[in-house]
FITI-902189 format. One record per residue (C-alpha): residue number from 1; residue in three letters; y, x, z. Coordinates in Angstrom, 1 decimal, always signed. Example, Ala and Ser with C-alpha at 12.3 -4.5 7.8 and 13.67 -1.06 7.14 Angstrom:
BEGIN
+-----+------+--------+--------+--------+
! pos ! code !     py !     px !     pz !
+-----+------+--------+--------+--------+
!   1 !  Ala !   -4.5 !  +12.3 !   +7.8 !
!   2 !  Ser !   -1.1 !  +13.7 !   +7.1 !
+-----+------+--------+--------+--------+
REM end
This chain:
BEGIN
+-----+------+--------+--------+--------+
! pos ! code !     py !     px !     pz !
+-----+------+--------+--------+--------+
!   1 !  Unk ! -160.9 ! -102.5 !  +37.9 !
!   2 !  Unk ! -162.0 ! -102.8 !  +41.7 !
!   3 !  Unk ! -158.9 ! -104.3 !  +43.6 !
!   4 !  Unk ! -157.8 ! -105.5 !  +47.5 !
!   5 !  Unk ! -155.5 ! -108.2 !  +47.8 !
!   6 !  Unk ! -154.9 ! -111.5 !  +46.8 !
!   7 !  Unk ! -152.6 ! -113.3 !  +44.4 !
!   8 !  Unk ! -149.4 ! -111.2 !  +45.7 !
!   9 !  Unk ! -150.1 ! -107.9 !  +45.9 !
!  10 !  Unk ! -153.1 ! -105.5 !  +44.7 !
!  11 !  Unk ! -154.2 ! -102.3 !  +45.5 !
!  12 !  Unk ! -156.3 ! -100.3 !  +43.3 !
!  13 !  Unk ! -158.8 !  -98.3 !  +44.9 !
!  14 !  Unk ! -158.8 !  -95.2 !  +42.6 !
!  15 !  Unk ! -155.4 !  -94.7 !  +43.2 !
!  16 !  Unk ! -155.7 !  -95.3 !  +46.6 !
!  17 !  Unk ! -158.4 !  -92.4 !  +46.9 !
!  18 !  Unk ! -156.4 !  -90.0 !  +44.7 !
!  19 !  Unk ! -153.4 !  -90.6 !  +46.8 !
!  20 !  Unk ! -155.9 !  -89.6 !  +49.8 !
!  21 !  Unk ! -157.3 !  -86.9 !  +48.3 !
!  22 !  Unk ! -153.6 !  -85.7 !  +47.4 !
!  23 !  Unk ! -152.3 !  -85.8 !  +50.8 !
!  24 !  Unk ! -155.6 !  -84.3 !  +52.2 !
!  25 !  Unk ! -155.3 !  -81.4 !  +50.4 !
!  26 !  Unk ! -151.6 !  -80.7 !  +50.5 !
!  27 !  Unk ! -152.1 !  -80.7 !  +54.3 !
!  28 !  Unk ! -154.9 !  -78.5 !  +54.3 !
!  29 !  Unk ! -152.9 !  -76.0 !  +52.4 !
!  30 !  Unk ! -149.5 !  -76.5 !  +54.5 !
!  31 !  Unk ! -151.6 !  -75.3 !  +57.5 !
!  32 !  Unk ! -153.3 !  -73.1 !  +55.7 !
!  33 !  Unk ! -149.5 !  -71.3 !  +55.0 !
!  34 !  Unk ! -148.5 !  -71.8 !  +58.3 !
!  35 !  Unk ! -151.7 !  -70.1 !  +60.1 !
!  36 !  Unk ! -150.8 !  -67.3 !  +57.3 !
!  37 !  Unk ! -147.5 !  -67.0 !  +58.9 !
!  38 !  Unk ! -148.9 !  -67.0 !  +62.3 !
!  39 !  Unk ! -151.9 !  -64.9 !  +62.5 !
!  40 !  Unk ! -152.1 !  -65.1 !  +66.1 !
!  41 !  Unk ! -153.2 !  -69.1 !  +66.0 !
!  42 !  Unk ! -156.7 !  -69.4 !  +64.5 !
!  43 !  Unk ! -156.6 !  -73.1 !  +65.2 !
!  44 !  Unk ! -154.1 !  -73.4 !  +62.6 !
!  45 !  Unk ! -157.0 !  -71.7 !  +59.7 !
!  46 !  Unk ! -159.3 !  -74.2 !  +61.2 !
!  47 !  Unk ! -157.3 !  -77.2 !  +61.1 !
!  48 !  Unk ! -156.9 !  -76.5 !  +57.5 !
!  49 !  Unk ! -159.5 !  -75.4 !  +56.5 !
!  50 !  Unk ! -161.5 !  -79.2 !  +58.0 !
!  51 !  Unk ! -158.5 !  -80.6 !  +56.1 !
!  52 !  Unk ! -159.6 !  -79.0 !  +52.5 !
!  53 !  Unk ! -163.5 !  -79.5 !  +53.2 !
!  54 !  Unk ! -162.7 !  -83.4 !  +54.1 !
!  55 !  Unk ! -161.0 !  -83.4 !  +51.1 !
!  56 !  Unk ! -163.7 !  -82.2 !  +49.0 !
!  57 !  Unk ! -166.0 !  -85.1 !  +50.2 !
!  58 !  Unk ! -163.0 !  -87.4 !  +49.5 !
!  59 !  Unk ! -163.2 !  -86.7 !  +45.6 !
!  60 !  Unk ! -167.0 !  -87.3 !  +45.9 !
!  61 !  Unk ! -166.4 !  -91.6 !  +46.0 !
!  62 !  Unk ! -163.8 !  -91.8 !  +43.3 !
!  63 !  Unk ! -165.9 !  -90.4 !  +40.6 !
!  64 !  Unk ! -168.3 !  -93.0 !  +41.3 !
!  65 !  Unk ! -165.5 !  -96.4 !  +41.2 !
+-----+------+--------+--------+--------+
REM end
């Protein structure tokens, strides 16, 4: 099990990237629901939609741990 840290604490890198991936893709679909709410602000679809891609290349490295 690949592990940072020393003899006190430990973090394990697959949850680590699935708490990542998580957050990247509830973020990508908060603005993603807000830019549906505001139609007028494309940034919004584009900010989300970067958030969603990133997180597809963020699931990419945890298969291979």
């Amino acid at each position: 099990m690949p592990t940072i840290g020393n003899a006190h604490f430990a973090i394990d890198l697959q949850t680590l990237f699935a708490v990542l991936v998580f957050l990247s893709a509830i973020g990508g679909l908060l603005l993603l629901f807000c830019w549906m709410q505001n139609r007028n602000t494309p940034a919004l679809a584009f900010w989300g939609s970067g958030y969603l891609l990133a997180d597809r290349f963020h699931e990419t490295p945890q298969l291979h741990l």
